[in-house]
Residue frames relative to the residue before (quaternion, step in Angstrom):
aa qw qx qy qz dx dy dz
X 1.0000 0.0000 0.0000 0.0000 0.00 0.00 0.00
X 0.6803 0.4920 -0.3448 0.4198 3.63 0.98 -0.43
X 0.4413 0.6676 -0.4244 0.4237 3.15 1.67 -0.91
X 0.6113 0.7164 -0.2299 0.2454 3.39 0.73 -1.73
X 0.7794 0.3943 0.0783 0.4806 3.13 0.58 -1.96
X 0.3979 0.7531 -0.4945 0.1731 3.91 1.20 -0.35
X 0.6455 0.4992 -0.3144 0.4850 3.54 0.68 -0.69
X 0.4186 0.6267 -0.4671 0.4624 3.76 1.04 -0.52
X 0.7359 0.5073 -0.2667 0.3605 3.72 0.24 -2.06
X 0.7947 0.5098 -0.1628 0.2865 3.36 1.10 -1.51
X 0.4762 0.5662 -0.4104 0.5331 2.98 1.68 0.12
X 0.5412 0.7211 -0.2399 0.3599 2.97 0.85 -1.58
X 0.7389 0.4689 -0.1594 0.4568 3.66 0.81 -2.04
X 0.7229 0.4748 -0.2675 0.4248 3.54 0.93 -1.42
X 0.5531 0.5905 -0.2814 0.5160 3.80 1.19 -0.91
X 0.5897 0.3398 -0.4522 0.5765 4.25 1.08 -0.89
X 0.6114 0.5678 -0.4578 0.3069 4.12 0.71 -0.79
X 0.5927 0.6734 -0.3025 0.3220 3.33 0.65 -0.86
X 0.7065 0.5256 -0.1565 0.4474 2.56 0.63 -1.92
X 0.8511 0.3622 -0.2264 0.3054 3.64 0.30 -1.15
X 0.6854 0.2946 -0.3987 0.5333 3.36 1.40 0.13
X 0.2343 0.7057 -0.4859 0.4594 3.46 1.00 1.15
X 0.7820 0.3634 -0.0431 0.5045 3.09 0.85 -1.52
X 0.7532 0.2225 0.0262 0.6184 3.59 0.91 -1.12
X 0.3676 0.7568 -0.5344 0.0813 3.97 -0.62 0.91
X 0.3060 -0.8664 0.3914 0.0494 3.48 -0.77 0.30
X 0.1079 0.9169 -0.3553 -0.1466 3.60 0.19 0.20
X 0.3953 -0.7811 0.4730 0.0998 2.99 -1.19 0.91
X 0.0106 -0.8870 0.4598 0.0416 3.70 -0.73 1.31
X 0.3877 -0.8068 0.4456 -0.0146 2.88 -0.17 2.17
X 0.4721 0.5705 -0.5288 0.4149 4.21 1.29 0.10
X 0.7717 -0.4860 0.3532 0.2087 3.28 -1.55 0.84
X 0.6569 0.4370 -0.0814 0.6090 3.21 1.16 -1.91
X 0.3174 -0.7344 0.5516 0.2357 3.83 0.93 -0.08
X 0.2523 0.8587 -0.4455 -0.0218 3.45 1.26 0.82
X 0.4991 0.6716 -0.2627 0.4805 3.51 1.92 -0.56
X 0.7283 0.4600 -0.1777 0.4759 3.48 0.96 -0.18
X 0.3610 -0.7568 0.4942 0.2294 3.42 -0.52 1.62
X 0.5716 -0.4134 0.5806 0.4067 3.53 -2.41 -0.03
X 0.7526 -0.3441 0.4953 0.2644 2.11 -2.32 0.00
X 0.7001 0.4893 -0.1564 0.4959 3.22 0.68 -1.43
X 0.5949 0.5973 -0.3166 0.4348 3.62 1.23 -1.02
X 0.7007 0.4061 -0.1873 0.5559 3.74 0.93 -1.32
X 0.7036 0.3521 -0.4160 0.4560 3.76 0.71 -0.20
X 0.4198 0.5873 -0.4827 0.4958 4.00 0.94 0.34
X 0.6804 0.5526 -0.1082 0.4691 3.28 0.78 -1.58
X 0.7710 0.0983 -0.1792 0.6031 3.92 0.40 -0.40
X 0.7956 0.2655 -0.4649 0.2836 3.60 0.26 0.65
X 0.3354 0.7834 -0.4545 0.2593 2.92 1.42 1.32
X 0.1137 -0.9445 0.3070 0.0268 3.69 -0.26 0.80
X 0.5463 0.3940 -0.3206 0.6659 3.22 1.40 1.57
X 0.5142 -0.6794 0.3629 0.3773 3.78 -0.51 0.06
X 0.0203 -0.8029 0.5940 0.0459 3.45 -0.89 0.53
X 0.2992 -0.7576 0.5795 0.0270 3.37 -1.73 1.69
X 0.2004 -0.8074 0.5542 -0.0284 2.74 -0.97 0.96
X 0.0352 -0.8322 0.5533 -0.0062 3.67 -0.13 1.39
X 0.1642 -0.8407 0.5144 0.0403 3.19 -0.51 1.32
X 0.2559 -0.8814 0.3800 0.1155 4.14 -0.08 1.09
X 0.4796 0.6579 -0.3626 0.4535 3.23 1.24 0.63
X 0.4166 0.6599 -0.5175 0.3510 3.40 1.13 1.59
X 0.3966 0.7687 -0.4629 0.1935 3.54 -0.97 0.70
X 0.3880 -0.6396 0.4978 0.4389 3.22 -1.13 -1.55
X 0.0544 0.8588 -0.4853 0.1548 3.12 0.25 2.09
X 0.7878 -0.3295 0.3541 0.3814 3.64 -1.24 0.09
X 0.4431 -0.5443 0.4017 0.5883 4.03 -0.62 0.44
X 0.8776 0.3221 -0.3213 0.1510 3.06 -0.55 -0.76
X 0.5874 0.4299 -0.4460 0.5209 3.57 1.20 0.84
X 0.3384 0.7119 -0.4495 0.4203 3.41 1.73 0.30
X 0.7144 0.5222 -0.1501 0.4409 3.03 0.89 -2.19
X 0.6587 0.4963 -0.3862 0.4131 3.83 0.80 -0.75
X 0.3808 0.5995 -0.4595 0.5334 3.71 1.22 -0.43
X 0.6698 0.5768 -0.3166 0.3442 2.99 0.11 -1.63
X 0.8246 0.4276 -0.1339 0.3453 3.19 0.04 -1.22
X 0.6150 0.4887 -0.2619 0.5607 3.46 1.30 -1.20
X 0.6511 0.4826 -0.3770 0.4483 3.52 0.95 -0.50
X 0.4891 0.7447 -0.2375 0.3871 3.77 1.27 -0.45
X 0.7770 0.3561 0.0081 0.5190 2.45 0.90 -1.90
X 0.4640 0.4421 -0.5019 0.5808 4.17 1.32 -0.29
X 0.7240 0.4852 -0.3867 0.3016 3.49 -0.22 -0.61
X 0.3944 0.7149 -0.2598 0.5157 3.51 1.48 -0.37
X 0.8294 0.3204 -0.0312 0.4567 3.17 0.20 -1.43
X 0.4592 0.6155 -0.2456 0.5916 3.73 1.72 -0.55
X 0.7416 0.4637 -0.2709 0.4020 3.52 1.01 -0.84
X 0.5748 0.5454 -0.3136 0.5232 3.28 1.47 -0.69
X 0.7903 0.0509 0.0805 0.6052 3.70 -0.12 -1.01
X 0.2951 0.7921 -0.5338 0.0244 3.89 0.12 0.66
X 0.3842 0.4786 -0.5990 0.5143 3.89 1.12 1.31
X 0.7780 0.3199 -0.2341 0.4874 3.62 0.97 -0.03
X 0.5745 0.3906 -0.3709 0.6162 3.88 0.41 -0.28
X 0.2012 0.5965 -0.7747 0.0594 3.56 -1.76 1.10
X 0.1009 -0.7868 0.6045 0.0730 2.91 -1.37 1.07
X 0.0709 -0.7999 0.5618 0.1990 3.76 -0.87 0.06
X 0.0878 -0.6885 0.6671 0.2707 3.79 -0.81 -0.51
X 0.1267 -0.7561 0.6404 -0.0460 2.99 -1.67 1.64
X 0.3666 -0.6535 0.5156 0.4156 3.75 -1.23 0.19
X 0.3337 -0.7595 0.3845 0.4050 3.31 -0.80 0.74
X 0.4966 0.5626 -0.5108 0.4195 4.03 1.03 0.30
X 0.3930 0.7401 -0.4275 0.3392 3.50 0.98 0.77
X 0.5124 -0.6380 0.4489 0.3592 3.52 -0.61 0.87
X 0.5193 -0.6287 0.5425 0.2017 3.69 -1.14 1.15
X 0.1513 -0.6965 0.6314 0.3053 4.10 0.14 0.60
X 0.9021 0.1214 -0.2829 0.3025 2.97 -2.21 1.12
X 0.6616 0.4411 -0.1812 0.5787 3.73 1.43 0.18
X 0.0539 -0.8614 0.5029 0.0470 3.39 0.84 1.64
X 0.8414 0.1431 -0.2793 0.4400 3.28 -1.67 1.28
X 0.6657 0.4966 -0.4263 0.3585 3.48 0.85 0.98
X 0.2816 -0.7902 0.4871 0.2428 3.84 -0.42 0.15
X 0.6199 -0.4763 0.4149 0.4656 3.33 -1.05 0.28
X 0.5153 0.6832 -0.3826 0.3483 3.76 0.87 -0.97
X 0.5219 0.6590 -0.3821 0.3839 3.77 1.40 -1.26
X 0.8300 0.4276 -0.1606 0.3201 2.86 0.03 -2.23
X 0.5710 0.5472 -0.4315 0.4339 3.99 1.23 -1.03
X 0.6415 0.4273 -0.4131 0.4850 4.11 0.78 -0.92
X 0.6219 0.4260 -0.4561 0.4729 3.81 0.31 -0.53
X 0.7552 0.4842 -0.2941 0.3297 3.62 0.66 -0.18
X 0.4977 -0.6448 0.3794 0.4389 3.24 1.89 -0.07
X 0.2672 0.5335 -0.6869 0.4150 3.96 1.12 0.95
X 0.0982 -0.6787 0.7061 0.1766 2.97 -1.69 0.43
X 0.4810 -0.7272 0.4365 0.2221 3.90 -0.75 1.27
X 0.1127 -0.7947 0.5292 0.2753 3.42 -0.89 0.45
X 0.6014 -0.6355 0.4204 0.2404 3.70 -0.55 0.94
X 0.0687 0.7622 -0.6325 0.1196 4.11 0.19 1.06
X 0.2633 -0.6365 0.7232 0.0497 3.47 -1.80 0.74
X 0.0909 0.8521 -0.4815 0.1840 3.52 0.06 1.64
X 0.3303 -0.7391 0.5393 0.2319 3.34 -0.28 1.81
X 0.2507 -0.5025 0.8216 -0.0982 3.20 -1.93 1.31
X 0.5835 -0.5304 0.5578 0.2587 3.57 -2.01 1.05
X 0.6564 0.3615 -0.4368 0.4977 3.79 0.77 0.38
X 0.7466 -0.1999 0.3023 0.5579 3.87 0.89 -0.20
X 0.6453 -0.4471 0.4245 0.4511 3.31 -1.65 -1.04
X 0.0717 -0.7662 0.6385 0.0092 3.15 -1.55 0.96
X 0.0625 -0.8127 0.5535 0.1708 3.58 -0.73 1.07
X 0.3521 -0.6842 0.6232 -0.1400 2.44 -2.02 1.15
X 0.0242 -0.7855 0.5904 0.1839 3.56 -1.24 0.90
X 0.2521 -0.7366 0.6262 0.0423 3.03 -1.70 0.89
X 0.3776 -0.6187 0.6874 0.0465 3.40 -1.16 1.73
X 0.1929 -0.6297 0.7439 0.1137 3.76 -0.99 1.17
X 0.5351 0.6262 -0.4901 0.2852 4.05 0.12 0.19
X 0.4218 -0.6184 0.6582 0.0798 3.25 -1.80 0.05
X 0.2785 -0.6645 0.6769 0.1505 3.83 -0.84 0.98
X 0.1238 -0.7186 0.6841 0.0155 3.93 -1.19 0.47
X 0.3523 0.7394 -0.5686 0.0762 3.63 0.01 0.25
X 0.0751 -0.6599 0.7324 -0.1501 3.44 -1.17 1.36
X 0.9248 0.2338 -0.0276 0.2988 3.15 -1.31 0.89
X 0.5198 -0.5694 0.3652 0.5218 3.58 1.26 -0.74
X 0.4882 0.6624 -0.3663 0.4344 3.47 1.82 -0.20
X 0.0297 -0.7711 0.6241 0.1225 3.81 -1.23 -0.20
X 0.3563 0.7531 -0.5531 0.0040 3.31 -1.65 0.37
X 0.5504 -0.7608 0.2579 0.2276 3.23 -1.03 0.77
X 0.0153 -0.8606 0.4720 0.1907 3.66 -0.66 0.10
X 0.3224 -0.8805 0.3338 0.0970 3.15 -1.04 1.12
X 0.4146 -0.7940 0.4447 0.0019 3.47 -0.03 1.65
X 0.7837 -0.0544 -0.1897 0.5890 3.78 1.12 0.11
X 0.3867 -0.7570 0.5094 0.1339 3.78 -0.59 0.92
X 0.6310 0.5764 -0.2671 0.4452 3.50 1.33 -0.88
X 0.3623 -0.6796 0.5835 0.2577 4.22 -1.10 0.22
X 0.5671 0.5614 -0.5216 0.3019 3.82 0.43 -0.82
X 0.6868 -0.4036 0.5399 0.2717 3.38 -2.08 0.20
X 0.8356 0.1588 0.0485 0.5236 3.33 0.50 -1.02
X 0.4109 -0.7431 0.5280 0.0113 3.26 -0.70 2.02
X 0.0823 -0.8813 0.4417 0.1464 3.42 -0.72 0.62
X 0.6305 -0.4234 0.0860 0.6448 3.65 -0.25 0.37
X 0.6497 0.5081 -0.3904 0.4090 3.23 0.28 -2.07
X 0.4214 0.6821 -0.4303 0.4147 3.89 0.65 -1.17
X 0.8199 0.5197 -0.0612 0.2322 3.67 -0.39 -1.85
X 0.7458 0.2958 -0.0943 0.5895 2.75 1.05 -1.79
X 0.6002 0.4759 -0.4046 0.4996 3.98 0.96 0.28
X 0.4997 0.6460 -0.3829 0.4317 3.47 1.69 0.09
X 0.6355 0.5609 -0.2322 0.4772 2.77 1.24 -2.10
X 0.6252 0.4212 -0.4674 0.4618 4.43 0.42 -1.25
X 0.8806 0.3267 -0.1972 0.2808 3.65 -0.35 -1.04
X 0.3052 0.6490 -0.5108 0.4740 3.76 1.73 0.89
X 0.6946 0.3535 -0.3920 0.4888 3.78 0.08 -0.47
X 0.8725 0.2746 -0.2663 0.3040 3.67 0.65 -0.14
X 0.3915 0.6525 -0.3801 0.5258 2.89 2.03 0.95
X 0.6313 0.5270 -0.2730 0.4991 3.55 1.48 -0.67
X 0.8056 0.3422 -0.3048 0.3754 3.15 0.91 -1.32
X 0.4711 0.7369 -0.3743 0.3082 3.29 0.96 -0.08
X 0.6772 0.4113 -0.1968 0.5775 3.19 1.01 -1.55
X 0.6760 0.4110 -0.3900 0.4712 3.95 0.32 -0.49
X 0.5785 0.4087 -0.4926 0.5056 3.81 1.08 -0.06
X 0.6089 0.3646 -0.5284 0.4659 3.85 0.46 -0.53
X 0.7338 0.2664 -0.4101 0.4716 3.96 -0.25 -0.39
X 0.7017 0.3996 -0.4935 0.3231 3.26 -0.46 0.42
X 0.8186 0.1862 -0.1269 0.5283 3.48 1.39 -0.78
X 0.3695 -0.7752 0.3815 0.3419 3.49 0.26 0.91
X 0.7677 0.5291 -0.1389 0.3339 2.76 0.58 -1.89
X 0.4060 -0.7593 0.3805 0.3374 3.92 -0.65 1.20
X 0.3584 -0.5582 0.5210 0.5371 3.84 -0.92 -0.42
X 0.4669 -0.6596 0.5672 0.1586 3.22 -1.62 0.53
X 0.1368 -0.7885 0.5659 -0.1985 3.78 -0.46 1.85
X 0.4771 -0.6921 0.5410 -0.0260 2.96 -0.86 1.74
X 0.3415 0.6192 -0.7070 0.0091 3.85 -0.48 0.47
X 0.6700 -0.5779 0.4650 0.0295 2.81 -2.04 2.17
X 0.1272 0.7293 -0.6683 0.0728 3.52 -0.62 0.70
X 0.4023 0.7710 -0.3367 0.3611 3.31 -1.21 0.38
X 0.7027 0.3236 0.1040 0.6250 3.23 0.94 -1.48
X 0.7752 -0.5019 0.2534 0.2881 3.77 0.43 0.36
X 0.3035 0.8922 -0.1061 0.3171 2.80 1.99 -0.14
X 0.3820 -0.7209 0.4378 0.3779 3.79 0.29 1.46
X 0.1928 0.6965 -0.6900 0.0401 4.16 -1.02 0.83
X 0.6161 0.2504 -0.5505 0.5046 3.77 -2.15 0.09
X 0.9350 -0.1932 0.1463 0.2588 3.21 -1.64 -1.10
X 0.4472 0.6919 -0.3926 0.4088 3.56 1.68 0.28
X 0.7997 0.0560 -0.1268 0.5842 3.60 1.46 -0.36
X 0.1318 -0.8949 0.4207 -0.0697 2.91 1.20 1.49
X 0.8289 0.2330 -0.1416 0.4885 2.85 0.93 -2.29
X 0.4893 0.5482 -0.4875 0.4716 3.78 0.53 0.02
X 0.5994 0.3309 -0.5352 0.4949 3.84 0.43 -0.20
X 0.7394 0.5637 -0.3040 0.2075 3.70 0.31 -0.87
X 0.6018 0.4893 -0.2986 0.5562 2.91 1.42 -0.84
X 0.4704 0.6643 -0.3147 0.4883 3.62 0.59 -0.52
X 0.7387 0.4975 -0.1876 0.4143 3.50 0.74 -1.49
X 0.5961 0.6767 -0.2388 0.3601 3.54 1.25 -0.70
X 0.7361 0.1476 -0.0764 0.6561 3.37 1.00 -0.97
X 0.8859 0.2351 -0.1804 0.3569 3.95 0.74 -0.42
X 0.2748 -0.7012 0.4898 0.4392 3.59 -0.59 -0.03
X 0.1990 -0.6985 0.6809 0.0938 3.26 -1.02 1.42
X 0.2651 -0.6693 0.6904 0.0713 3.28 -1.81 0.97
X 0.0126 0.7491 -0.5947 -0.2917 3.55 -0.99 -0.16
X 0.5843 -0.6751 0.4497 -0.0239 2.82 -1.79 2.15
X 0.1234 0.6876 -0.6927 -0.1793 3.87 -0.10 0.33
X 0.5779 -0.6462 0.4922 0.0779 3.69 -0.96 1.00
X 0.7227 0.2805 -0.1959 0.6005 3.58 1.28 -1.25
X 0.5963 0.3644 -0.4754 0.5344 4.27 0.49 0.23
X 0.5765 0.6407 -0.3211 0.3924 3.85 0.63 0.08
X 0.1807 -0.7168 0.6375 0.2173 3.88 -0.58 0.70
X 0.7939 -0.0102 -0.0393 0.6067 4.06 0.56 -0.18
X 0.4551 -0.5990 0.5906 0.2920 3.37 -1.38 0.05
X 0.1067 -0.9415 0.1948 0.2534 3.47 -0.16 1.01
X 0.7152 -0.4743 0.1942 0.4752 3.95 -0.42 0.26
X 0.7717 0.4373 -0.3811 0.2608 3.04 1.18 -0.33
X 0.1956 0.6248 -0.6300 0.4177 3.62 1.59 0.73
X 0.1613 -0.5568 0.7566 0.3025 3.78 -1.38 0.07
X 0.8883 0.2782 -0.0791 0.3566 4.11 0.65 -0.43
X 0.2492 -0.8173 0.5156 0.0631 3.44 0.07 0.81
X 0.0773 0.8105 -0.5657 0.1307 3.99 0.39 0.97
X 0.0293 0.7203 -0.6886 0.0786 3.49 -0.79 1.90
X 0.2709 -0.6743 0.6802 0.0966 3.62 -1.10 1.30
X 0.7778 -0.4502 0.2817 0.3361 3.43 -1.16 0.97
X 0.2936 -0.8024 0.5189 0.0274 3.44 -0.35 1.81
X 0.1706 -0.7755 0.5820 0.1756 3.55 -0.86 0.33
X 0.5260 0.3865 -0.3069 0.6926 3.61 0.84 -0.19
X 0.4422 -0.6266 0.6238 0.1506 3.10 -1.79 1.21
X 0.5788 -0.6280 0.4769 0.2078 3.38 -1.20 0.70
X 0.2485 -0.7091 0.6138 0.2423 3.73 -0.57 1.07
X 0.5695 -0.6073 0.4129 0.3693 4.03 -1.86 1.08
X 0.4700 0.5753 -0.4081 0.5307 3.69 1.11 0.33
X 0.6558 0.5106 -0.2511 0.4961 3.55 1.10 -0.15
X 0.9091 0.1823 -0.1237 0.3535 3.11 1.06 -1.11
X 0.2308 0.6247 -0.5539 0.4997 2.53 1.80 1.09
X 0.6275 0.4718 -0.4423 0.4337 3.75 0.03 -1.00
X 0.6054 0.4308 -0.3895 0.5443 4.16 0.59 -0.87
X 0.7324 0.4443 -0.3496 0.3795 3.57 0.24 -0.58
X 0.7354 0.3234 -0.2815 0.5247 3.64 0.50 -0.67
X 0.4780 0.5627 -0.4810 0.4729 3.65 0.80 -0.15
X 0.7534 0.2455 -0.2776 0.5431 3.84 0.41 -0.97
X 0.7241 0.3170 -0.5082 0.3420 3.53 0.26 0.04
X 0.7768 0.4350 -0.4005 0.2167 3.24 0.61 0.73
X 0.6590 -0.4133 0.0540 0.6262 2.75 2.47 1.17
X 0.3313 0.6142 -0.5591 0.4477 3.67 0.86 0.55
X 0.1440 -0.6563 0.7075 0.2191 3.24 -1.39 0.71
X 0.2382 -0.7513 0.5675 0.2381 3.50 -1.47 0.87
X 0.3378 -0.7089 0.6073 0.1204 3.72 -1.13 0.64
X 0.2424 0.7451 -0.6213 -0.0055 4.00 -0.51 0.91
X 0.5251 -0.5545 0.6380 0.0984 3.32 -1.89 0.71
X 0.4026 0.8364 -0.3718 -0.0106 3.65 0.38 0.16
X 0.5342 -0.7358 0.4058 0.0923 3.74 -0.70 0.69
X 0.2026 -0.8950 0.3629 0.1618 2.97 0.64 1.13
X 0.8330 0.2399 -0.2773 0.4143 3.32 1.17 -0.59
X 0.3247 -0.7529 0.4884 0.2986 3.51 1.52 0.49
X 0.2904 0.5956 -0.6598 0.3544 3.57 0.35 1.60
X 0.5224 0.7142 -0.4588 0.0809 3.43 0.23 0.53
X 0.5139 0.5933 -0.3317 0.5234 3.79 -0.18 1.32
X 0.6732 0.4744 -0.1681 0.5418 3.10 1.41 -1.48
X 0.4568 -0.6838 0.5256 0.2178 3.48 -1.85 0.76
X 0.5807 -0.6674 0.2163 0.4130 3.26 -0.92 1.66
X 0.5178 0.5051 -0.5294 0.4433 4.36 0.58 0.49
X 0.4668 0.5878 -0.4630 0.4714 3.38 0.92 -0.32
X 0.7069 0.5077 -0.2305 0.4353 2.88 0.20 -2.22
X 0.7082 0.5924 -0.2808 0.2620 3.66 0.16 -0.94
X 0.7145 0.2566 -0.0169 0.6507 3.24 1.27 -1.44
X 0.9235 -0.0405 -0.1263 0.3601 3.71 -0.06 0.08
X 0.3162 0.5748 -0.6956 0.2930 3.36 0.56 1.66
X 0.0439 -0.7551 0.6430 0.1199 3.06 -0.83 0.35
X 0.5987 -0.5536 0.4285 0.3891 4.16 -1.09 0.76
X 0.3904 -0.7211 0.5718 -0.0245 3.11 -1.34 1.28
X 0.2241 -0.6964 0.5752 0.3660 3.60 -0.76 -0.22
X 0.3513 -0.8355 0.3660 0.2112 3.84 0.53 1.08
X 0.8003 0.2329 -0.1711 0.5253 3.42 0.41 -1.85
X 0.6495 0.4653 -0.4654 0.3808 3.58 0.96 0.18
X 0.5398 0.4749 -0.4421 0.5364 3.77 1.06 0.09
X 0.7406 0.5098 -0.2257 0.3751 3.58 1.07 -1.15
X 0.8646 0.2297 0.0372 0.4452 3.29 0.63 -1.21
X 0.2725 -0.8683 0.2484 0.3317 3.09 1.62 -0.73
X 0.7714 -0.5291 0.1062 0.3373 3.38 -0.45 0.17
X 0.2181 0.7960 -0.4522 0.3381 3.63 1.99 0.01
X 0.7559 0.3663 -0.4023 0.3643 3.65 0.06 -1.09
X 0.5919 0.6573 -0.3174 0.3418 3.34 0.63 -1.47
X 0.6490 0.5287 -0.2491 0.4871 3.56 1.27 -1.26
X 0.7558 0.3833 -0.2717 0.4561 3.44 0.50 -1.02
X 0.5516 -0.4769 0.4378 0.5260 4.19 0.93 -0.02
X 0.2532 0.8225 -0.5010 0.0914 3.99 0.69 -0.36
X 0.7230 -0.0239 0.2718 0.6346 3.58 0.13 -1.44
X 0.1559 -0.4830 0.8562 0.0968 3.74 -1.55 0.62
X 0.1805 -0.5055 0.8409 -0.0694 3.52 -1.79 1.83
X 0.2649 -0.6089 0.7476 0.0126 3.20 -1.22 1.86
X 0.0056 -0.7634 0.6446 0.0409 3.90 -0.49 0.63
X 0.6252 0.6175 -0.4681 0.0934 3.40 0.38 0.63
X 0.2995 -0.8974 0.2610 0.1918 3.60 -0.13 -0.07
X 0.3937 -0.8053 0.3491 0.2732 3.90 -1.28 0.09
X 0.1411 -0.9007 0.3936 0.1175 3.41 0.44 0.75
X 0.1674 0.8669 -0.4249 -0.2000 3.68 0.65 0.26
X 0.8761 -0.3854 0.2000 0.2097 3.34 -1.73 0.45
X 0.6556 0.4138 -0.0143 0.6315 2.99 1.40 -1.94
X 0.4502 0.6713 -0.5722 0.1389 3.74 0.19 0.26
X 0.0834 0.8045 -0.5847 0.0624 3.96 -0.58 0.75
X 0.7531 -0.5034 0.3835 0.1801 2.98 -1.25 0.63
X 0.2325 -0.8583 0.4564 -0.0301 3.48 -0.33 1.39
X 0.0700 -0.8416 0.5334 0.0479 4.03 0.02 0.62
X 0.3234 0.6282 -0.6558 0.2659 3.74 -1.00 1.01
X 0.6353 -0.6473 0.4155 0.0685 2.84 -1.91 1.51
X 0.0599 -0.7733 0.6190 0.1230 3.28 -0.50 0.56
X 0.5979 -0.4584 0.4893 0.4392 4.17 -0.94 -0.50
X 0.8237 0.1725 -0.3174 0.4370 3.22 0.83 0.08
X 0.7595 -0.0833 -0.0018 0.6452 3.77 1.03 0.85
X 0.4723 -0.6013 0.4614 0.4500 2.87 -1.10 -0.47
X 0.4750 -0.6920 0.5314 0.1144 3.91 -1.04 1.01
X 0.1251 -0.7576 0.5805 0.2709 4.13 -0.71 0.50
X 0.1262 -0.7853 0.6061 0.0099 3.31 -1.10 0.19
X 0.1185 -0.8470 0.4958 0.1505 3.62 -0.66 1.15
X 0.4042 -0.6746 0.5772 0.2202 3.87 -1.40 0.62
């Protein structure tokens, strides 16, 4: 009689399978770069969030593969985050030529330009011919009554290429967590940049102050008018000093990180900076930087590992192109 009925059980078995990885599932990311696999820092955003949060993702339609494949991925990668906190995290995907609910004659497309999306312009065969279309790579976040956008493709062309895709796919976990760290924490961190010491300042690190300026408040730190560096920098950010560092200096750098400061350096391996790129070419020769610069304190304490080695290749030649002021060398 069991013989009879075996297919009975196997339904029976596959239906208990179902069910339990319905209820209970896990995934497993077998890529090298663990690119399928969230941070630390990523999963603690995610579970100590403590209200719901929507996520509208605008990358519905009928687009080209390779904005197909970014869906793809952004969908991957919501589901990720769903796994961590998924009574909180909701995501949806909308077209933005959708009708705006409760706002007659507007589309969702309206509100992304009032937000500073910028559309990219796509020619998308349809069974009557061609039909153009714009497409918003972005994300909506809203938490709280707050909003902001995140952008999921940095690039303008019609056609995404791999290298394109898969530099989408690395810098999507830190396009999300970013923007869910500005809504959740108003307030910016405060970032020291070190001046003083030779240190590129005015309009040589224009755009590195600026960019900086977006998500942190950036101070600038002169180390030698200072009796300590204080705790409330969370970041200590030195750009390639020319002037060595007096041991009254690097003591302040030293007790600052031992007492939890993170330090940030820019360094130049060949300190060729100033010199024209024939200079550079024929007589830079490798330096030992933070050990002329900073000296050897960090190295002692486990601080930073300086890889000083290098790639010299065979075929390198000399590269000519105009600039407005002259003409500039450049090496391949």
């Amino acid at each position: 009689m069991n013989s009879k009925f075996w297919w009975l059980w196997l339904l029976v078995f596959l239906f208990g399978v179902n069910f339990l990885a319905s209820q209970f599932h896990s995934r497993y990311d077998l890529t090298k770069e663990k690119r399928y696999t969230l941070s630390k820092a990523t999963k603690k955003i995610l579970s100590s969030l403590d209200d719901d949060i929507s996520i509208e993702i605008f990358l519905k339609g009928d687009f080209p593969t390779g904005f197909r494949k970014l869906a793809g991925s952004v969908r991957e990668f919501a589901g990720l985050m769903k796994d961590i906190n998924g009574s909180k995290v909701h995501y949806r995907f909308i077209s933005p030529q959708d009708d705006f609910p409760g706002v007659g004659g507007m589309r969702y497309e309206d509100t992304l330009v009032g937000m500073g999306a910028i559309p990219i312009n796509l020619t998308v065969q349809v069974k009557a011919g061609q039909e153009n279309k714009r497409i918003y790579p972005v994300a909506l976040i809203k938490y709280k009554g707050k909003q902001a956008l995140v952008n999921l493709y940095s690039g303008g062309k019609r056609m995404i290429t791999p290298v394109e895709i898969n530099s989408a796919e690395a810098l999507m976990e830190y396009q999300f967590a970013k923007t869910l760290n500005s809504l959740l924490n108003e307030e910016k961190p405060l970032v020291a940049y070190s001046v003083g010491n030779g240190e590129p300042a005015n309009a040589r690190s224009y755009a590195l102050q600026q960019a900086l300026r977006t998500d942190y408040q950036l101070f600038t730190f002169n180390i030698n008018q200072q009796k300590t560096i204080p705790d409330t920098f969370e970041t200590l950010i030195i750009v390639k000093p020319s002037i060595a560092f007096s041991d009254e200096e690097k003591f302040k750098i030293d007790q600052y990180v031992m007492r939890g400061g993170k330090l940030l350096l820019f360094i130049d391996g060949l300190n060729a900076f100033g010199m024209g790129s024939r200079h550079i070419l024929r007589h830079s020769i490798p330096t030992d930087y933070v050990g002329d610069r900073l000296g050897l304190i960090f190295f002692h304490r486990g601080y930073m590992d300086l890889r000083t080695a290098q790639i010299v290749s065979q075929n390198s030649c000399t590269i000519l192109f105009s600039k407005e002021q002259g003409t500039t060398f450049m090496t391949d």
